[in-house]
C-alpha positions as CSV (number, residue, x, y, z in Angstrom):
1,X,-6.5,16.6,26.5
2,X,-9.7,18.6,27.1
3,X,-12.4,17.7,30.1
4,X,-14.5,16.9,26.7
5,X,-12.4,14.3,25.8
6,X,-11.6,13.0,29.3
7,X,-14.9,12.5,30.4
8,X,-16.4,11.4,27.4
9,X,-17.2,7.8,28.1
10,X,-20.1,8.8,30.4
11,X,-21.9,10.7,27.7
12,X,-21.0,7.7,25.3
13,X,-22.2,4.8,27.6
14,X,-25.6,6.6,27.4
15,X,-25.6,7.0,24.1
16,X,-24.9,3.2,23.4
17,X,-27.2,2.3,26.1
18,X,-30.2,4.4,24.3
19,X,-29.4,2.9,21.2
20,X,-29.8,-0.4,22.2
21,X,-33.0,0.3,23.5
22,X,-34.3,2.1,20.6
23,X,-33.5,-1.3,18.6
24,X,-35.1,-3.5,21.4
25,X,-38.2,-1.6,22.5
26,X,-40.0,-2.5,19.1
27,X,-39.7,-6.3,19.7
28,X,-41.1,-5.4,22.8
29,X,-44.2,-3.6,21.2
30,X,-44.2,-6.6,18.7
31,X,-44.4,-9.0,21.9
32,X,-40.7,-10.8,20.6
33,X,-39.0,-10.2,23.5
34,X,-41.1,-9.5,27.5
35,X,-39.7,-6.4,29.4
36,X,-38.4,-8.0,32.1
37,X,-36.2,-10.0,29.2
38,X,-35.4,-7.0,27.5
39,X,-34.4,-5.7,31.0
40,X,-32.5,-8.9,32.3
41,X,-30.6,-8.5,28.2
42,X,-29.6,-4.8,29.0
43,X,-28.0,-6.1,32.5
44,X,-26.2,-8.7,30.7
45,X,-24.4,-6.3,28.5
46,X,-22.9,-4.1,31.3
47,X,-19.9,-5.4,30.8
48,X,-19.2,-5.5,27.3
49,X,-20.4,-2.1,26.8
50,X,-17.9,-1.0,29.2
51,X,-15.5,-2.3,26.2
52,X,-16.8,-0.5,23.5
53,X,-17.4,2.5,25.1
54,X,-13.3,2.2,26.4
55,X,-12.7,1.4,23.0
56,X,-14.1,4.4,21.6
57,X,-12.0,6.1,23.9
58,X,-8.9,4.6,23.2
59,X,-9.3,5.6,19.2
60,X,-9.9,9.2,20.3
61,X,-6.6,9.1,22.1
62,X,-5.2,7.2,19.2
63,X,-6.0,9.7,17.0
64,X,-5.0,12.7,18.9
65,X,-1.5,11.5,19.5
66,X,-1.3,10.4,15.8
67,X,-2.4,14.7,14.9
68,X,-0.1,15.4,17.7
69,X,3.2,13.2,15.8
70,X,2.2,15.4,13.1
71,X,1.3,18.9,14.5
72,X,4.2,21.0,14.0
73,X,5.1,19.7,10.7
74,X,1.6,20.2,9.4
75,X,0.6,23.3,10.9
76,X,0.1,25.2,8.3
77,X,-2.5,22.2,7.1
78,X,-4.4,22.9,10.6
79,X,-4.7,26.3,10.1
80,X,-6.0,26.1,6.3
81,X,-8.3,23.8,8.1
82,X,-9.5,25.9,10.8
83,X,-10.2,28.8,7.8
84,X,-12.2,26.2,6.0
85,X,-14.1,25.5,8.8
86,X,-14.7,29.0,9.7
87,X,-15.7,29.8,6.2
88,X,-18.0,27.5,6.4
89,X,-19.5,28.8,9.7
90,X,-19.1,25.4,11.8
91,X,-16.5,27.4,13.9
92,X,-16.1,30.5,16.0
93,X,-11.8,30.4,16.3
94,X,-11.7,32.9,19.0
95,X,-15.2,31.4,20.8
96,X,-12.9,28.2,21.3
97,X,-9.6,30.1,22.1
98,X,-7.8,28.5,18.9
99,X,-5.0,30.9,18.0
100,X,-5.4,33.4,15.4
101,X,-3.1,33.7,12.1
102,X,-0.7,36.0,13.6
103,X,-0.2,33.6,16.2
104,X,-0.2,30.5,14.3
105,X,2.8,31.9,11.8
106,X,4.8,32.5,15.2
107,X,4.5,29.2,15.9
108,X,5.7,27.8,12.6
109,X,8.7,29.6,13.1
110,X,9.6,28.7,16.1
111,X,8.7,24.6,15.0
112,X,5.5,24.3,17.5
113,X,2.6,22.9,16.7
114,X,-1.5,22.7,18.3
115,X,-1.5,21.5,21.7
116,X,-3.4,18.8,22.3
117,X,-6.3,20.6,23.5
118,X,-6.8,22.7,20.5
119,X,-6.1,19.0,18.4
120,X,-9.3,17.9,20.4
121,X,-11.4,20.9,19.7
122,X,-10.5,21.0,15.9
123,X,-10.7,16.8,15.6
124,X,-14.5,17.3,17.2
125,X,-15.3,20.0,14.6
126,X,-13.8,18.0,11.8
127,X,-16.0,15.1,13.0
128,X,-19.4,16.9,13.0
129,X,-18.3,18.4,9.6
130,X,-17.8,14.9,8.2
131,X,-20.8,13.5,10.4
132,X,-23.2,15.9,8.9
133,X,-21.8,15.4,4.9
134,X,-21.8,11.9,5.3
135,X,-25.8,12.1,6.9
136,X,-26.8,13.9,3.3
137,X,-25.3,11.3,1.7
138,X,-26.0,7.3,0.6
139,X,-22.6,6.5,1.9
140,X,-24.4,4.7,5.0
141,X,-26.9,2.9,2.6
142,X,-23.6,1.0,0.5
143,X,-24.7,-2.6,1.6
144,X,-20.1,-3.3,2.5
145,X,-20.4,-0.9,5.4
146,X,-23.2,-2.5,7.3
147,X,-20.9,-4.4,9.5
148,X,-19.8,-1.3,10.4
149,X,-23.5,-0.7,12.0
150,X,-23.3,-4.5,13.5
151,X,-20.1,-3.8,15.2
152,X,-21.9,-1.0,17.3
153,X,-23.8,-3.4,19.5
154,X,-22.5,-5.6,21.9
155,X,-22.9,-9.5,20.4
156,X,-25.6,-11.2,22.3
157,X,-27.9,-8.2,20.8
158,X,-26.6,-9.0,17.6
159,X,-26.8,-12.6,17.7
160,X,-30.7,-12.1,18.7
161,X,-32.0,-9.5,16.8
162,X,-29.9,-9.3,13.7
163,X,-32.7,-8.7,11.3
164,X,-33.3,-5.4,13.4
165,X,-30.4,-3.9,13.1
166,X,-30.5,-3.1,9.8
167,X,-34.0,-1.1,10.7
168,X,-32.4,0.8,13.6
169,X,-34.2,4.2,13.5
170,X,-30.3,6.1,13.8
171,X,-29.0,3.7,12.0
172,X,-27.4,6.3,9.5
173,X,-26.3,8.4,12.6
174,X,-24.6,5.1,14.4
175,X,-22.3,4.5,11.0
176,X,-21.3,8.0,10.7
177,X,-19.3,7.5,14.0
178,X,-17.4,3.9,13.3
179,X,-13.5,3.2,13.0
180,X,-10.1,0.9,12.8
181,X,-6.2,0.1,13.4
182,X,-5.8,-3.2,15.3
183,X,-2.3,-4.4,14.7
184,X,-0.6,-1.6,15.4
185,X,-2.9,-1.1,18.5
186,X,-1.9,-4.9,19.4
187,X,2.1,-3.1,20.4
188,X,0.6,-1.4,23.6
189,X,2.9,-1.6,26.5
190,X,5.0,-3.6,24.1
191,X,6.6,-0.4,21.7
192,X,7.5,3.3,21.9
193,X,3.8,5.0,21.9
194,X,5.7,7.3,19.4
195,X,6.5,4.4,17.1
196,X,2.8,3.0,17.3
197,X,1.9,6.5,16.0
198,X,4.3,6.7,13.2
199,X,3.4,3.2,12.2
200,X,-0.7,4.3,12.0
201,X,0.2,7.7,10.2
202,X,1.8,5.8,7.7
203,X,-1.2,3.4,7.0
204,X,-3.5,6.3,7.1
205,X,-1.3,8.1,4.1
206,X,-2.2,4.6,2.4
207,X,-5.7,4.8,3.1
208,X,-5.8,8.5,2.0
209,X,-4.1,7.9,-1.3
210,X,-6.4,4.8,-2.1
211,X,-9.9,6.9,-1.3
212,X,-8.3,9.4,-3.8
213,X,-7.6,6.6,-6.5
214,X,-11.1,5.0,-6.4
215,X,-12.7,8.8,-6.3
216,X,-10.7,9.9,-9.4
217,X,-11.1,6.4,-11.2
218,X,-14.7,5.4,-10.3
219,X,-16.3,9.4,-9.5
220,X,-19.8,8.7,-9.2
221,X,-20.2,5.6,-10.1
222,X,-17.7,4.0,-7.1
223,X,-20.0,1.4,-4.9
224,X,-17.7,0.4,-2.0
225,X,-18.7,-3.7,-1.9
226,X,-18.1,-3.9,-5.4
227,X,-14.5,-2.2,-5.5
228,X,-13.4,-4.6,-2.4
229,X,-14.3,-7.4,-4.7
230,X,-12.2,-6.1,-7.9
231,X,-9.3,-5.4,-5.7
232,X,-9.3,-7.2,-2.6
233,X,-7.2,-10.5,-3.8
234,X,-4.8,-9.1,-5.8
235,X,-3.9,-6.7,-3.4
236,X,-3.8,-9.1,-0.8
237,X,-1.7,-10.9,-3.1
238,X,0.6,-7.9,-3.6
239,X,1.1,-7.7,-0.5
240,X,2.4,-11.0,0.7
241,X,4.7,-10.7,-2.2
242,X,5.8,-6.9,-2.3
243,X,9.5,-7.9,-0.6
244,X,10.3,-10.2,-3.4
245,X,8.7,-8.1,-6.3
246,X,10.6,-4.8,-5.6
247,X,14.0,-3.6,-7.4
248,X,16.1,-0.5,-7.2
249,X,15.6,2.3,-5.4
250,X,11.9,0.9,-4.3
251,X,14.2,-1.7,-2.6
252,X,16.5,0.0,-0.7
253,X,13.8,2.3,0.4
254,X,11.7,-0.7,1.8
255,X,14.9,-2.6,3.1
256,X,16.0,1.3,5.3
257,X,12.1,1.6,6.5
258,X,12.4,-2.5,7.5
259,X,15.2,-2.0,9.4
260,X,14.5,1.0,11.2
261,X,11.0,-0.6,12.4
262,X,12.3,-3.2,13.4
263,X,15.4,-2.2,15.2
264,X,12.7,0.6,17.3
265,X,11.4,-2.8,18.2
266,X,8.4,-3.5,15.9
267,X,7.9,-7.5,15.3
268,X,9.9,-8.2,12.0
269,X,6.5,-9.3,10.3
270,X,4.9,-5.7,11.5
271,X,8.3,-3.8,10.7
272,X,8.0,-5.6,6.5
273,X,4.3,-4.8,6.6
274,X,4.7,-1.3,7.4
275,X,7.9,-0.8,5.3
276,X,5.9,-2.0,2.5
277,X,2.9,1.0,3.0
278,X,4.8,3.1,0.4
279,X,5.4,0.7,-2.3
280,X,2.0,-0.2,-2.2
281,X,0.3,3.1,-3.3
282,X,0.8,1.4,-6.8
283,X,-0.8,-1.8,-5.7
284,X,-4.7,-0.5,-7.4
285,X,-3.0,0.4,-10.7
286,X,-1.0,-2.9,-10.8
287,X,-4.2,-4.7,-9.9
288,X,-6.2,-3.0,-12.6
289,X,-3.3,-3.3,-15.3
290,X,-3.4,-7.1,-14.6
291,X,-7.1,-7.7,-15.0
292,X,-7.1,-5.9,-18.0
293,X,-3.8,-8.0,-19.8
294,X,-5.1,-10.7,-18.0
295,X,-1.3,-11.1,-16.6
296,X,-0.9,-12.4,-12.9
297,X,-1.0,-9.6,-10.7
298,X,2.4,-10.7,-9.4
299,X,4.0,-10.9,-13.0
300,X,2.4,-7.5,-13.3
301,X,3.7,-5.9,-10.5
302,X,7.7,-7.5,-11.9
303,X,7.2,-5.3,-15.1
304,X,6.0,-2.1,-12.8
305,X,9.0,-1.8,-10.8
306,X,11.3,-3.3,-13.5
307,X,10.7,-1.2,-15.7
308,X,11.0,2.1,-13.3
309,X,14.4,0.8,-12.3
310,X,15.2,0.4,-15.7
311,X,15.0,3.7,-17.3
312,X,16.0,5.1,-13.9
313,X,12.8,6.5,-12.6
314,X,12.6,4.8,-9.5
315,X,15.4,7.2,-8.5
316,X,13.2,10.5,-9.6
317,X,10.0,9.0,-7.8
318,X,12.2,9.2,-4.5
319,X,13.2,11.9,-5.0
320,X,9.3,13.4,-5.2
321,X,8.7,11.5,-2.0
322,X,11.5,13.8,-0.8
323,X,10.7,17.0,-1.1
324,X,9.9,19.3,1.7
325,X,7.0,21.6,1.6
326,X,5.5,24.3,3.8
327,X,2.0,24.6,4.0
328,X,-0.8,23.5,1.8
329,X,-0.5,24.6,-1.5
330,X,2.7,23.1,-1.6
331,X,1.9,19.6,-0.3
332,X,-1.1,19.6,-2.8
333,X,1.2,20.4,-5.7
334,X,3.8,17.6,-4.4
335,X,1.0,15.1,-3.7
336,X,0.0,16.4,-7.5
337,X,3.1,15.3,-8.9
338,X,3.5,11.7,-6.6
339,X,0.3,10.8,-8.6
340,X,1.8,12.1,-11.9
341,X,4.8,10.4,-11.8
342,X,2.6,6.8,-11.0
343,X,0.3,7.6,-13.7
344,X,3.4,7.9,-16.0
345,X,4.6,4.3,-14.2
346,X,1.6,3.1,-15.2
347,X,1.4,3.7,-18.5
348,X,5.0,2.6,-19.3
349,X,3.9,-0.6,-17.6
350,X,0.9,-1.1,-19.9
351,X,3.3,0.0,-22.9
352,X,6.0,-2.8,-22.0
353,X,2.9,-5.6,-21.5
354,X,0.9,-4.7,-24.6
355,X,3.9,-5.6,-27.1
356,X,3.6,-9.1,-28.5
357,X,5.6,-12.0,-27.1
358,X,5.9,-13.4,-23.2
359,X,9.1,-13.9,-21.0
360,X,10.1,-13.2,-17.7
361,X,9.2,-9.4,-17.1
362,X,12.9,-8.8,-17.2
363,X,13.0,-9.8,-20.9
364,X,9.9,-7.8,-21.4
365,X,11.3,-4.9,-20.4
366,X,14.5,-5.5,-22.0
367,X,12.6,-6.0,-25.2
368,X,10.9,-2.8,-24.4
369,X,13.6,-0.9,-24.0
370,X,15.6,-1.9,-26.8
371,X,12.7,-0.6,-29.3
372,X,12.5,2.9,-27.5
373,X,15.8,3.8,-29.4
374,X,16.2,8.0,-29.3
375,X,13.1,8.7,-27.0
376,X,14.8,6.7,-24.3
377,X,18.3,8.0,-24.8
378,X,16.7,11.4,-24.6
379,X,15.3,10.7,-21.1
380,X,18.5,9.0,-20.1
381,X,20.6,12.6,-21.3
382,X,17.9,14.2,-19.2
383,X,18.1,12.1,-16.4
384,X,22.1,11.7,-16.0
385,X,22.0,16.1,-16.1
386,X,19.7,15.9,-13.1
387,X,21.3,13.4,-10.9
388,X,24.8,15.6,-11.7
389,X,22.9,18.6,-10.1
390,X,21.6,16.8,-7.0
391,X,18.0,17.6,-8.3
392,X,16.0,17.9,-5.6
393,X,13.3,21.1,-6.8
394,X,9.9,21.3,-7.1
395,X,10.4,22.6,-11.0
396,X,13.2,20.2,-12.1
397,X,11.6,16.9,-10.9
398,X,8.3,18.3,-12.9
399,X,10.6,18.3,-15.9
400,X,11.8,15.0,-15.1
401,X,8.3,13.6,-15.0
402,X,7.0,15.6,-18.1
403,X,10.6,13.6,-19.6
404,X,9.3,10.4,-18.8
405,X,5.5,11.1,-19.5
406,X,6.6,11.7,-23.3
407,X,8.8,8.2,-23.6
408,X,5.7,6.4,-21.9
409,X,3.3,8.0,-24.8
């Protein structure tokens, strides 16, 4: 680590201590609370402050082991990272002895990555860069992440004055710093650190791909409380049932992951849960598809991965998950066409659940397919050609997609 990272719990006890003066010195002026209470309160808290501020500390090591996991793989992502920031002029590269291009492309030959030291430095840089965006915006205002403000203070503060919070002078400045992973955090001393790691990467590609969904479906208009309330139970729903709901390829994938995390030693209910990350990047389409047929999100969910067994696209969406990619451009253009090929899983799922007539999905698909006639066989042609190549390209799965994108309409 750096000495900035190492010794940051000083400069962050201070700043929790000032806070919480800043919210109690006005029911001082306002004679709600006497000094020598407010000062008796502030001693009280010594100890739980010691736990947030150790806990803030903890999720900055967290996250620097989690970039570390990552940091050869994705170094060409941290150096298109560094140039954003430098084109933006938060960052002087050679004032903070990151390494230049030159160096940078020696290292991705010879498979090394940032050390953690330079991780730190570019993590603190990509925090005042999303500090200062999220300050110019109403993000802290959305009414959801106010419990992100209450969690800042220690509880008997809360419990006392919980009309002031809201009123807290920095109260924009205290949400733009807030954070979470507690399961996975729960395995300390009991797991690999490694595996903890892997396990949180692979909730935060989740998390990444949902912020994408609700950006490109809601834009503008997105308000955070009222997404959690169109999604939240079905998805919760999904979840609990995702092990019984998946076929195919989508199976086997989730029965390898299941067994790998729980043979590295992951509790079986962890290992499932994790395993099940991937499959649920569909899990605000099926959600949405189901509202709108008014079809139990389970039921739903049945047709989805039916029908991509079916028709054999499960096998092409793996095969997108497996490509390799170098650098950027590349993983944009693969991330590109993940989202393509759900899109087209989407649509055929609407397709199969907007023809008249109920059943078990099975039989809707079945019906389905039966009425696709030479559009299907076409795909089918195109499909057996591919698996006979061992496609595993960039331009040939695009095809493959495109295939399937026609047949879905």
């Amino acid at each position: 680590n750096t000495d900035f990272i190492d010794n940051s719990a000083g400069v962050n006890t201070s700043d929790v201590e000032v806070n919480i003066k800043i919210l109690l010195n006005p029911q001082v002026a306002d004679g709600k609370l006497s000094r020598g209470d407010r000062n008796r309160l502030l001693a009280r808290q010594t100890s739980e402050v010691a736990a947030l501020v150790l806990r803030n500390n903890y999720l900055q090591s967290q996250a620097l082991s989690t970039l570390e996991l990552q940091s050869a793989a994705r170094l060409q992502e941290f150096q298109h990272l560094i140039r954003a920031l430098e084109r933006s002029g938060e960052l002087n590269r050679a004032l903070e002895f990151l390494p230049s291009d030159d160096e940078l492309t020696e290292r991705r030959k010879s498979g090394i990555g940032l050390t953690r030291p330079e991780l730190a430095i570019l993590l603190a840089y990509s925090k005042i860069w999303l500090n200062n965006h999220l300050l110019a915006s109403d993000v802290p205002e959305d009414p959801y992440l106010s419990s992100e403000l209450e969690r800042y203070f220690p509880a008997a503060v809360r419990e006392r004055f919980p009309r002031a919070i809201p009123h807290h002078r920095l109260r924009r400045e205290i949400f733009a710093m807030r954070a979470v992973w507690e399961h996975i955090e729960a395995l300390d001393n009991k797991v690999p650190a490694k595996l903890q790691y892997e396990a949180a990467f692979q909730t935060s590609r989740l998390l990444r791909h949902a912020t994408y969904w609700l950006l490109c479906s809601r834009g503008s208009r997105l308000q955070v409380d009222a997404a959690v309330r169109e999604f939240r139970d079905g998805v919760h729903e999904l979840e609990a049932e995702i092990a019984q709901l998946l076929t195919g390829a989508e199976l086997a994938r989730f029965d390898e992951s299941r067994t790998h995390y729980s043979q590295a030693g992951l509790p079986p209910p962890l290992a499932a849960r994790v395993a099940s990350l991937e499959a649920l990047n569909a899990a605000l389409d099926i959600v949405e598809i189901a509202a709108a047929h008014r079809v139990r999100v389970a039921e739903t969910a049945r047709v989805y991965f039916e029908v991509g067994t079916r028709i054999g696209f499960d096998w092409l969406r793996a095969r997108i998950e497996k490509l390799t990619v170098e650098g950027p451009w590349q993983a944009i253009a693969r991330t590109g066409l993940r989202d393509a090929a759900l899109r087209v899983q989407r649509r055929l799922t609407e397709r199969v659940l907007a023809r008249k007539g109920r059943g078990s999905a099975e039989a809707r698909v079945t019906a389905w397919v039966e009425a696709a006639g030479k559009d299907l066989a076409h795909w089918q042609r195109t499909l057996a050609d591919m698996r006979a190549a061992g496609a595993g390209d960039f331009a040939t799965l695009t095809v493959g997609v495109e295939s399937v994108r026609k047949l879905a309409g």
